[in-house]
N, C-alpha and C positions, 0 to 999 in steps of 0.2 A: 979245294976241289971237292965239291959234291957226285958220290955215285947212286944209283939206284939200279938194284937189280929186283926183276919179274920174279915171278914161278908160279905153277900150277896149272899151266894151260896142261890140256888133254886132249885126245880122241875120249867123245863123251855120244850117245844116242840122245836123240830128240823125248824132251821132262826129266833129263835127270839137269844134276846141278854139280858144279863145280864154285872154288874157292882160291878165287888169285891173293899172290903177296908181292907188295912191295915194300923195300928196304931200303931208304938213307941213308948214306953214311958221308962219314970226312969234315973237312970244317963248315959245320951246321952250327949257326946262332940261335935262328928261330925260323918257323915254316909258317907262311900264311896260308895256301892251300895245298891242294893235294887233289890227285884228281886219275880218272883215267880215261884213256882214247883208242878206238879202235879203229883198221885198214884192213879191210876186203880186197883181194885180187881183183886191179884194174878200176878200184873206188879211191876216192880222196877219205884223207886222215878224217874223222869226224867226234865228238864227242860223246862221252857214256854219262858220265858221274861227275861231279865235282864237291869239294870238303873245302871249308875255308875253318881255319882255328878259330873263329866264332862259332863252329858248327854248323852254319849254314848249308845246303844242300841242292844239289841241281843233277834234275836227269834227264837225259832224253828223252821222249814222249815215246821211243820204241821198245826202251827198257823197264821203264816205269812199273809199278808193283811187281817187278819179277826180280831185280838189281838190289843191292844195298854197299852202298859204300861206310867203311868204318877205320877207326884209327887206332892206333896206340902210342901214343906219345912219346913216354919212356923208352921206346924201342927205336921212334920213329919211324914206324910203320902202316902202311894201307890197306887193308882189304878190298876185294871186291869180290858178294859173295853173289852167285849168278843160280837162279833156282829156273825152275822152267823155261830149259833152254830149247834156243831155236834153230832149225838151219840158218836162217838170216842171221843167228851169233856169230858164225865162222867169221873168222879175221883174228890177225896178228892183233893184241893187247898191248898199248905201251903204260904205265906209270910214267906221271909229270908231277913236279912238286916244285914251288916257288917259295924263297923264302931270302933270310940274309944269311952271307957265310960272318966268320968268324971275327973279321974285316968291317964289318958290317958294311957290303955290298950285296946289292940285290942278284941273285943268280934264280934261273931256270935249267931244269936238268928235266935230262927226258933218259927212261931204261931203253933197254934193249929190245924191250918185247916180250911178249911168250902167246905162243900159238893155240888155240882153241877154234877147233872143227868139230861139229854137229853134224851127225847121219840122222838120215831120216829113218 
């Protein structure tokens, strides 16, 4: 069983920045990506960032030069570091990561969340 838990959302003011984590753990083989997604009140799920163990990268066109997604292997852990932030950032933050457990079966896990709201 694979868990991942968030942290670091905030109450943050509009241009400052904040720095999410997430954290894998359990029977973990190998991770191919890593990623994260954000829900606004009354929006569908949509996507931020995505990590694949190749390194490759993918943002949304609304995050784009302000976003950086990052990893730590060793830890198995995600960043996401968020610099000039916006009202349109508010929404819950989930951490998704795909990979194989230990079994070597393919599993997706998704955390819990963590909240970040932007005042103007």
């Amino acid at each position: 069983q694979v868990q991942l838990v968030e942290s670091g959302g905030d109450l943050v003011q509009a241009g400052w920045s904040l720095r999410l984590s997430c954290v894998a753990s359990g029977s973990i083989s190998s991770i191919s990506s890593m990623g994260w997604y954000r829900q606004a009140p009354g929006s569908q799920r949509e996507l931020v960032t995505t990590l694949t163990s190749g390194g490759s990268t993918n943002y949304a066109d609304s995050v784009q030069g302000r976003f950086t997604i990052s990893r730590d292997n060793p830890k198995n852990t995600v960043y996401l570091q968020m610099n000039s932030l916006k009202p349109e950032d508010t929404a819950r933050y989930y951490c998704n990561v795909n990979g194989r457990n230990t079994a070597y079966r393919a599993f997706q896990s998704w955390g819990q969340g963590t909240q970040v709201t932007v005042s103007s």
